[in-house]
C-alpha positions in Angstrom: -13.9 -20.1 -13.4 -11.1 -22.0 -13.5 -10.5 -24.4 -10.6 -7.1 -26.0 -9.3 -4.8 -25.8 -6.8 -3.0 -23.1 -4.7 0.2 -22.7 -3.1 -0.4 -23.5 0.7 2.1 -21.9 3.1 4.3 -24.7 4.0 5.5 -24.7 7.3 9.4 -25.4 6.1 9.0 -22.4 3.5 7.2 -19.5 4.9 9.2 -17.2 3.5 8.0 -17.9 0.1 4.8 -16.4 1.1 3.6 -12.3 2.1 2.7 -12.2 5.4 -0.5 -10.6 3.7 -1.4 -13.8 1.5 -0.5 -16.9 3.2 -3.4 -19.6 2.2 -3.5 -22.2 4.7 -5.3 -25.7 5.2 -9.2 -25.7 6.4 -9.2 -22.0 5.9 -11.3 -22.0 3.2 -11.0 -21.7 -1.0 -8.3 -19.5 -2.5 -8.5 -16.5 -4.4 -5.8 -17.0 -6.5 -4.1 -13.4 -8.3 -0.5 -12.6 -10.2 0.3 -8.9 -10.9 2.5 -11.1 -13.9 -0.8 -11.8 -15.2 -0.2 -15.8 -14.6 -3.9 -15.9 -13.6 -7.1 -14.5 -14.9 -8.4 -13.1 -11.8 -9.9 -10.0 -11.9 -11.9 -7.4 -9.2 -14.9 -7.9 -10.5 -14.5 -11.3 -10.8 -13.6 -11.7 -7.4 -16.5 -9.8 -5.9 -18.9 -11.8 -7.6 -17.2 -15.1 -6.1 -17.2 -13.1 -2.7 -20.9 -12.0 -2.8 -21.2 -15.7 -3.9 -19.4 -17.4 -1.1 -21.5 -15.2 1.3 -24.6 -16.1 0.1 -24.0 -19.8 0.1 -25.2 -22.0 3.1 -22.9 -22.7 4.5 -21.1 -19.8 4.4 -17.9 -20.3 2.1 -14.6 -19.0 3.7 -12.5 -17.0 1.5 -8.7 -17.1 1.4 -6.2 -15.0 -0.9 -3.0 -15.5 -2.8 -0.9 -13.2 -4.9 2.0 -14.4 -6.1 5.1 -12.6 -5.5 6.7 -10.1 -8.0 10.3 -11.6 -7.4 8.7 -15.6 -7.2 8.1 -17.2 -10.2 5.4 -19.3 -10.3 2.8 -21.8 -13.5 -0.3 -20.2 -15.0 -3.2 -21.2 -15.7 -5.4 -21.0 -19.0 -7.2 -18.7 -17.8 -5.8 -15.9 -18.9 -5.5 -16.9 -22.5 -8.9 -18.2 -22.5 -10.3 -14.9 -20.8 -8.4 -12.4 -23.1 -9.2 -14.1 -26.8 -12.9 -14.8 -25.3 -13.4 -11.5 -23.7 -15.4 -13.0 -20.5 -15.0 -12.3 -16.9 -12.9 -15.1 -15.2 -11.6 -16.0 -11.9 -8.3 -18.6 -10.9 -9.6 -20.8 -7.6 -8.2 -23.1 -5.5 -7.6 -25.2 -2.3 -4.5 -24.5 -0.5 -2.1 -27.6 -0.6 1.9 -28.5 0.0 4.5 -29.8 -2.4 2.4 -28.7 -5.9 3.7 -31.5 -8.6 5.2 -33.7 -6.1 4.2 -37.4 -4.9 3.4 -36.2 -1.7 1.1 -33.5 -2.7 -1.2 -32.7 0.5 -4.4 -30.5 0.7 -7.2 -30.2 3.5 -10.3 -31.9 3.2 -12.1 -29.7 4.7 -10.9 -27.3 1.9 -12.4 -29.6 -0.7 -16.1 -29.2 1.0 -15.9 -25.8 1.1 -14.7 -25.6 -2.8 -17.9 -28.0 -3.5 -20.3 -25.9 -1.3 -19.3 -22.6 -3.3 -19.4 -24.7 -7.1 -23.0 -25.7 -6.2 -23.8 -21.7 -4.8 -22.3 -21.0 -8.2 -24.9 -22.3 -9.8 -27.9 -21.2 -7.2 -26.8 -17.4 -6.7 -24.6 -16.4 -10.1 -27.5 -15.2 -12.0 -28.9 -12.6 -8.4 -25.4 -11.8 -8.2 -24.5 -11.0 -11.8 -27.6 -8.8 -11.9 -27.2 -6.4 -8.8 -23.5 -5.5 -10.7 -24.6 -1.5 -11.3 -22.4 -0.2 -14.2 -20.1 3.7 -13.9 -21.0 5.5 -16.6 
């Protein structure tokens, strides 16, 4: 897992965002997805976080965010790390405004909630991990 930030819709830029994948303060830990392959997430990935975040107490809110195919946007190195190691691998975050500026801004709420699913991480991987059923 790798954890960072995530592109929060700003209110001056909406337009950067899909209306479909608009990751917004308090909301909740992102999901964070490229079809450019700029992050490592992946579906099974993601439902294992998901079964994760549901079992966790309290519940951990889930938000998405796929880049956009004509937005360019960083990486991670998580998808290098992922593809030469061969593991399953997921790209979090917490939703925040101006990435790489001084005025960076998040919600702390957003920070609990990324807390509360790294300790259910470590409680429910192993339960979740093991009810994965395999297509033969």
């Amino acid at each position: 897992m790798g954890s960072d930030m995530a592109h929060g819709v700003h209110p001056n830029y909406a337009e950067k965002h899909q209306a479909q994948h608009r990751p917004l303060f308090h909301k909740g830990v992102v999901l964070k997805e490229s079809s450019n392959q700029r992050y490592c997430t992946m579906a099974t990935s993601s439902a294992i976080i998901r079964s994760i975040a549901a079992r966790a107490e309290p519940v951990v809110p889930i938000q998405d965010f796929v880049v956009r195919n004509d937005s360019p946007c960083g990486s991670t190195i998580g998808p290098m790390l992922s593809s030469r190691l061969g593991v399953r691998s997921i790209d979090i975050g917490v939703a925040q405004w101006a990435m790489h500026s001084i005025r960076e801004t998040c919600g702390a709420d957003d920070i609990a909630h990324l807390v509360n699913l790294c300790k259910a991480i470590f409680v429910h991987f192993r339960d979740v991990d093991r009810s994965l059923t395999t297509v033969q």
